[in-house]
N, C-alpha and C positions, 0 to 999 in steps of 0.2 A: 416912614410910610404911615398915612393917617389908618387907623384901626375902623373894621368896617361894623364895629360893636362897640359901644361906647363903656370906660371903664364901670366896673359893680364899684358902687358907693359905700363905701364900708364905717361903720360907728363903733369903735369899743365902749364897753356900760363898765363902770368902775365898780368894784364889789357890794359899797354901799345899797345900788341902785337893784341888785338881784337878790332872791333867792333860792339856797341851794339845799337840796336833801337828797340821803341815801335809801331808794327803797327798796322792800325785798322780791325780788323777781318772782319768787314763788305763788305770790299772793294772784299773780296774772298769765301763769304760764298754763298755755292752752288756748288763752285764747286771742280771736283774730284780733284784724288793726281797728277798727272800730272801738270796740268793746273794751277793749286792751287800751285804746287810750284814753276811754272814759274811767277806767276801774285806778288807772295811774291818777287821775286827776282827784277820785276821790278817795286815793291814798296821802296825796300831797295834800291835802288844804287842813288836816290837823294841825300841821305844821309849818301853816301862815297867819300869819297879822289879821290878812283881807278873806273875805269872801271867795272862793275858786269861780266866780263866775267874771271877778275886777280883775283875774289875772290871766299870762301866756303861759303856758310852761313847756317845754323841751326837753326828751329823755333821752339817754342814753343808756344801752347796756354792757356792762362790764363783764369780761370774761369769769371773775369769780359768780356772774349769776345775781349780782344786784344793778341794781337801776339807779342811776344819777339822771337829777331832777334841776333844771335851773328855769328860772322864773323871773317874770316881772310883770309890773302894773302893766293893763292894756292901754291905761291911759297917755303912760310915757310911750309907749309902743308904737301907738298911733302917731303922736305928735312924730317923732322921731322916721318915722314912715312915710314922711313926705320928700327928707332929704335923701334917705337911706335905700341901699338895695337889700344891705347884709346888715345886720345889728349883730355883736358877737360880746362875750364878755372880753372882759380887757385880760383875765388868767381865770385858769381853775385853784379853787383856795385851796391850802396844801395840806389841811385837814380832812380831806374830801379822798378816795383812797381811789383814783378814775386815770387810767391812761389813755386816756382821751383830750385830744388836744384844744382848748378853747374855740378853735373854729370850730366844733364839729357841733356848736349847740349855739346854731343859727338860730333867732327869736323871729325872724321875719319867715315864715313858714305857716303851711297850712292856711289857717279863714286870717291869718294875716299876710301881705303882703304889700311891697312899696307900691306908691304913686307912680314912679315911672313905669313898673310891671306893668300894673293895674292897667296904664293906660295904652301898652303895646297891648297887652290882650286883645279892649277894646279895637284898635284897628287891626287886630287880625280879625277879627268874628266880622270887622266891618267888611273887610278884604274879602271873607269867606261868604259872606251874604250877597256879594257883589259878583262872586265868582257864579254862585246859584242862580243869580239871577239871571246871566245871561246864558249859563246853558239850559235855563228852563226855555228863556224866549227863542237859545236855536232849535230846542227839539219842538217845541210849538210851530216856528217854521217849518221845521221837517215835517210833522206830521199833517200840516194845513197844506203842502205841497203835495205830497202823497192820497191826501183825502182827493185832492181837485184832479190831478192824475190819476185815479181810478172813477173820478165821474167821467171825464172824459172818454176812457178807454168804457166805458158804461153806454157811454149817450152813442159813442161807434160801434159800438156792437148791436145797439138797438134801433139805430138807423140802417146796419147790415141787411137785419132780418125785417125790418120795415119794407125794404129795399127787394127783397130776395122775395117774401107776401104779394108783392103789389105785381112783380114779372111773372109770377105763377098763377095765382087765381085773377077768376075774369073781375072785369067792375063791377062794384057792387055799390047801391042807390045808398043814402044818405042815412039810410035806417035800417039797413045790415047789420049784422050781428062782427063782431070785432074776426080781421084778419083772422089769429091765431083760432079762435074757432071755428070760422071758414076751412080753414087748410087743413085741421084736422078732420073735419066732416068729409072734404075732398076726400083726405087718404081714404077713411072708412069706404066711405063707397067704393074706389077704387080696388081697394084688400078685398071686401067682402064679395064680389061680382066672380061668380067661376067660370061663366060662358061668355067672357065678352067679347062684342062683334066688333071688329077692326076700323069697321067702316062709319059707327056712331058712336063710340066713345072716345074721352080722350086716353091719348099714349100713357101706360103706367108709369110714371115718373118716381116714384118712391126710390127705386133703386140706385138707378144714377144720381138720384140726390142724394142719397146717402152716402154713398162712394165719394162725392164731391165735398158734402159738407167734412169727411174724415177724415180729408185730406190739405181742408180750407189752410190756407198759413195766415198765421195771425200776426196783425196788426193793418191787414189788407181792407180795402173800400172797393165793394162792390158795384157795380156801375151797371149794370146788365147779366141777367141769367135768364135764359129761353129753353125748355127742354119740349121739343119737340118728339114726334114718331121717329121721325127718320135723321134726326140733326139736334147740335146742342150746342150754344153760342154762350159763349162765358165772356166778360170785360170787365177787368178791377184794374186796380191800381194799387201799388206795391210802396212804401218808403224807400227812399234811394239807396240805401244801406242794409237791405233786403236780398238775399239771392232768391230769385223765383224758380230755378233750374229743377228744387225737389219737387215745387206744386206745377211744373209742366212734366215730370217724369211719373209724378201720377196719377195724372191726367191721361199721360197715354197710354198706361196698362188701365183703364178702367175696360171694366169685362161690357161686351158687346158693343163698343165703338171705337172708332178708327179716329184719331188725332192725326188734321189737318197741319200743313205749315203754322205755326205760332207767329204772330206777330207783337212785337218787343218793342218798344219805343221808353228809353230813358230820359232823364233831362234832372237837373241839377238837386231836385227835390222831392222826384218819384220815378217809378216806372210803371208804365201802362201796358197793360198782357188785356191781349186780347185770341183767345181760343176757339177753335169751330171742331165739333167732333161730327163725324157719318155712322150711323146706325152701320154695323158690319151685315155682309148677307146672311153668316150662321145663324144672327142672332133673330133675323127678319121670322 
């Protein structure tokens, strides 16, 4: 069966090629990994040929509490790092007091590591930039969907009351003061009048509009609304997956009118209700 990871490349360094020291744990105990591997390294470079900046080096600690140290030029490191996954010594010298087994003082580790690593990395981070990218651009769909589906349910709502303005107050000339404060000026007068004569103003509409609008079901188009003295004609239009049955049940408890036959007409992409209510005698 072919392996779905390709074998680790592995190099033994012949003893010549390392160097190895015993340090004392004490000198670093306390503190973290950081710190701790900087204070190793400048325990180890007394006791190098080179520079500690031209070399790797690898610790290990031993149950008695001291530290084994092995090491080599970064220069071989590197070369050696393009074949390599693992670089390991070939033994631990037997002058060295460490039971730890020569693989455990892998050299390819830390700010080193192989060329084939190095380059799976890269095509995950590529993979992982790729993956971002596209759920940036569906949440960017999402949210550009959702912005234009509430302009929508926006521009219906203010075509509603557009709608709803124009069947209630009278015409008005070219240089009128805007709908909404027309209708508010109406109510005013209307509220504020305590003796009014039946026979020259218009019918108080406030109430029944209230009761109406509190009951509106949404997502509905209004087509006609008429509130007359003695009658009240309502005509919208419903989405076809819409039950209208609650906004015709309260419609017919509104206080002081009587709810005529309903007329319901469905068809494959809406339903059209249309409603007529009679002033009841109490209420006359």
């Amino acid at each position: 069966m072919t392996a779905l990871l390709p074998t680790s490349r592995t190099v033994t360094l012949p003893d010549e090629s390392l160097y190895w020291s015993v340090l004392d744990g004490a000198s670093v105990s306390g503190l973290r990994a950081p710190a701790k591997e900087r204070a190793l390294h400048y325990a180890l470079e007394p006791d190098l040929p080179l520079p500690i900046d031209e070399i790797h080096a690898v610790f290990h600690t031993n149950k008695d509490g001291t530290i084994t140290a092995c090491a080599c030029t970064r220069e071989q490191l590197d070369r050696l790092a393009r074949v390599a996954d693992v670089i390991v010594p070939a033994g631990v010298p037997g002058w060295i007091n460490c039971e730890a087994p020569a693989s455990a003082f892998n050299l390819l580790g830390g700010v080193l590591v192989s060329s084939r690593l190095r380059r799976t990395r890269r095509v995950q981070l590529m993979v992982l930039c790729v993956v971002f990218a596209a759920l940036s651009g569906m949440l960017s769909i999402g949210f550009a969907r959702r912005s234009e589906a509430y302009k929508h349910e926006q521009h219906e709502l203010s075509a509603a009351i557009e709608s709803a303005q124009r069947l209630i107050l009278p015409p008005a000339g070219p240089h009128a003061q805007p709908a909404s404060i027309r209708l508010a000026a109406m109510l005013r007068s209307i509220s504020s009048e305590t003796e009014p004569n039946a026979k020259t103003i218009l019918p108080a509409a406030t109430d029944p509009l209230r009761q109406i609008l509190a009951i509106w079901p949404e997502g509905s188009r209004l087509k006609r609304l008429s509130i007359g003295k003695r009658d009240i004609r309502i005509d919208l239009t419903l989405p076809a997956d819409h039950d209208p049955t609650g906004f015709i049940d309260g419609i017919e408890h509104l206080d002081g009118w009587r709810l005529s036959a309903p007329v319901l007409q469905r068809s494959p992409d809406e339903t059209s209700l249309s409603l007529s209510l009679q002033r009841t005698e109490e209420a006359e």
